[in-house]
Every structure is written in structure tokens, then in C-alpha cells.
N, C-alpha and C positions, 0 to 999 in steps of 0.2 A: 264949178262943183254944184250938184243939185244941193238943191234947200228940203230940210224935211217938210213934208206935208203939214197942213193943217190938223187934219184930224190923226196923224203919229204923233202930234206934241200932244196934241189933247187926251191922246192913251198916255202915252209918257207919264204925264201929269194926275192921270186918275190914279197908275201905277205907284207914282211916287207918294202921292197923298194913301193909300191901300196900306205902304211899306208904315208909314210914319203911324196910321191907325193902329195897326197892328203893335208896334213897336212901344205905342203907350197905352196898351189895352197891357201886354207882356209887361211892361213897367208899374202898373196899377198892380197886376196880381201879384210880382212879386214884394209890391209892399202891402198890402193885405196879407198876406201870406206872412210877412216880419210881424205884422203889427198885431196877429195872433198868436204867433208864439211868445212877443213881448205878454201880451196880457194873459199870457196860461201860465207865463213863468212869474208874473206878477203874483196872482192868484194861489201858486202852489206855493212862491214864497209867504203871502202872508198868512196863509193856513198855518206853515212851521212857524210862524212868530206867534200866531193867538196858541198853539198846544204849550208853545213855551212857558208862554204868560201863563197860562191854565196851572201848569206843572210847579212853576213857583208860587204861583199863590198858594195852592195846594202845602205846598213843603211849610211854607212862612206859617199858613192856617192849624197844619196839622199838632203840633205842641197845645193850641189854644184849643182844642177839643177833647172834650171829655171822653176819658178811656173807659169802654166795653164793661160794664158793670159784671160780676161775676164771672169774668173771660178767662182768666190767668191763677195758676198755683199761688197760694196766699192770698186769696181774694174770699171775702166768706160766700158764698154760694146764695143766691138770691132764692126766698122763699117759695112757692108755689101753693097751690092748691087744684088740682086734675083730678080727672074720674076713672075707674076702672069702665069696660062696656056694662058690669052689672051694675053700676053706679054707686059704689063705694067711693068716697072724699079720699085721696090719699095729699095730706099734707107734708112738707120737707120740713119746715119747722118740728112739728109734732114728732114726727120721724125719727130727729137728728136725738131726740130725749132718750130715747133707746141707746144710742151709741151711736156707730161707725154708720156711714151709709155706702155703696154704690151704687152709681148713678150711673145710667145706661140713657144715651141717645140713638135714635132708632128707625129706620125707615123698615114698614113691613115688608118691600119690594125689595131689598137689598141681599146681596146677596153673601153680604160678609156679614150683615148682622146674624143671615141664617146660620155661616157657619160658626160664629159666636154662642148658638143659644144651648150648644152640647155642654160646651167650657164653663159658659154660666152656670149650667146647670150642676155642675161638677163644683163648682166653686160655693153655688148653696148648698152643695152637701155638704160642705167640708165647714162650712161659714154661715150658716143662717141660722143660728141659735146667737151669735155675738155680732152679727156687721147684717144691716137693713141694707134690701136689692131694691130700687126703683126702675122701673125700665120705660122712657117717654117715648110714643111714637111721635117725632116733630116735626116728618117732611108734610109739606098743606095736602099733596096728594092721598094723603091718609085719613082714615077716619074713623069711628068706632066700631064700624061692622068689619071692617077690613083687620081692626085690632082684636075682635072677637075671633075672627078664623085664624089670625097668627095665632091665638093662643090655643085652639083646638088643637093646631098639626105640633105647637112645640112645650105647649103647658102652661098655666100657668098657679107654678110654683110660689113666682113673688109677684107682687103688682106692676100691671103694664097696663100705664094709662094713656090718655090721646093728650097732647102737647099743645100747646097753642103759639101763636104768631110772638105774645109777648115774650112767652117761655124761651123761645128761639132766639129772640132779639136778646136777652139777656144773658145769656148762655155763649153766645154767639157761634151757633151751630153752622157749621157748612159741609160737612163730611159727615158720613154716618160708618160705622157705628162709632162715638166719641165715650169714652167713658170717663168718669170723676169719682175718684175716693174723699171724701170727706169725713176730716176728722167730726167728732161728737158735738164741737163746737161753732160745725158747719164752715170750717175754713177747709180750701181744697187745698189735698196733699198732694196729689196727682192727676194728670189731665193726659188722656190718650186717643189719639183718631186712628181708625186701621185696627186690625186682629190685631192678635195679639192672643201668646200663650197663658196657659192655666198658673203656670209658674211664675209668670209676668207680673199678674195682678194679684196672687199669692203676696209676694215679696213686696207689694205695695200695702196691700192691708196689713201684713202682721203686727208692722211697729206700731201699726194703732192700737193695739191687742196688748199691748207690754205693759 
């Protein structure tokens, strides 16, 4: 029987070394390929474990923090001091020695506040000899010239003055239009965000009236 050649073992052999390269080139990628989805699923796991951690410290923390000064019905209304664009002081304090107030929060750009200012308007006809209207503009996008032209196109009737950052914080303004009735004693009897009918806010002020 012939014998294989020399140089057919020596192919053989280059062949056979070729197979085995390959075969742990294909055995490297496939664990590189493991040992990245090990550490993305590492990663995405301990993402969920630090939001967790986040969220109960949160829950433990939130009792030990101090509630929203003037935020909520029964809370007496935090004082101010604002300017109209003609620069009249209108103070809340001062205000409340009058009586009843409401309180109007307000963005000029808004478009529920705009359709708000008929209903007000209707409401100090009916109420502005006995219940004081304040109206703040308190989004930061605002400013006094912009509160001067609201009050060309819609009046002004009662004072509407510019808001400030603290006014907001204290209030704790996120919606517009928000409204507050406050009794004479400056505690809020009612607190509303969104329209809302003339009938609405009616039935809120009278029993201050009694």
C-alpha cells in the first residue's frame, strides 16, 4: 500500500491546526459574547436595586419632612407683599382686615386662566363690595409688561400683580389657574386648580358672608 507523501501530511497538518484555530477563535467569541450579557444583566440588575434603595429611603425620609407651608385647606395662607405693573404694594395681610379674600393663581399665557377672567369678572360683580380678588401671575415666564397687557385685553377690575419664586414655593403652585378662598382670618376654606363654574366659587364664598 502506498504511504502518504510528505508534503500531503504536511497539508493534513496545516489543515488540522486551521480546524483547531478556528474552533477556538469560535470558542473565545462565544464566551465573550456570555461574558457581556453576564455584565449588562449585572448592570441593569443593580440599576433596579440602587432606584429601590432610592425609593425607600424616600418613603422612611418623607414623614421627617416638613409639609408645604400654606399648601392645604386649614392652613392659614402665607403673607405676601407684590406689585401691581403701576406699582401699587398690594399686601395679603392688610387685605385679609377687609374680610373674605380670593385668591387667584395665574399664568398670562394660559388658556383656562383666560377663560376664567369672564366668570371673575361676573363673581366681582356680584362680590366685590364684601370678598377682596387678588390675582398673582406666578409662572417665572411672566413678567410685569406681559401682566400689563393681560390687563388691557381683560381689565383690571381687582389687582393683578407679578408673583415671585418664593410666593410659589409657598403656595405650592403647579397648575394654573389654582384658586383660594380665604376666610378673614386668612385660613383657606377652599383650594381649586382647573375652571370651574361661577356657581362653583359662589357656593364657596357665601358661608364666609353668613
Amino acid at each position: 500500500m502506498a504511504q502518504p507523501s510528505s508534503a500531503s501530511r504536511a497539508k493534513a497538518s496545516r489543515t488540522a491546526r486551521q480546524q483547531q484555530r478556528a474552533q477556538g477563535q469560535d470558542l473565545a467569541a462565544r464566551m465573550h459574547l456570555r461574558r457581556r450579557r453576564f455584565l449588562r444583566g449585572a448592570a441593569i440588575g443593580g440599576a433596579i436595586a440602587a432606584i429601590a434603595l432610592v425609593v425607600v429611603l424616600l418613603m422612611q425620609l418623607a414623614p421627617l419632612l416638613p409639609p408645604p407651608t400654606g399648601a392645604s385647606v386649614g392652613d392659614r395662607a402665607p403673607d405676601f407683599s407684590l406689585q401691581t405693573p403701576d406699582g401699587t404694594e398690594v399686601r395679603l395681610d392688610s387685605t385679609l382686615q377687609q374680610g373674605p379674600v380670593l385668591l387667584e393663581f395665574f399664568w398670562t399665557d394660559c388658556p383656562h386662566c383666560q377663560n376664567m377672567e369672564p366668570i371673575i369678572n361676573e363673581l366681582h360683580d356680584s362680590y366685590g363690595d364684601r370678598v377682596s380678588f387678588i390675582s398673582v401671575a406666578i409662572d417665572p415666564r411672566d413678567d410685569m409688561a406681559k401682566v400689563a397687557t393681560y390687563l388691557q385685553r381683560y381689565g383690571d377690575h381687582w389687582p393683578h400683580v407679578l408673583g415671585s419664586s418664593s410666593v410659589r414655593r409657598d403656595y405650592v403652585i403647579d397648575s394654573y389657574p389654582t384658586f383660594l378662598v380665604l376666610q378673614a382670618d386668612g385660613t383657606i376654606a377652599y383650594r381649586h386648580s382647573g375652571e370651574l363654574s361661577k356657581e362653583a366659587l359662589a357656593q364657596r364664598i357665601d358661608p364666609l358672608l353668613e
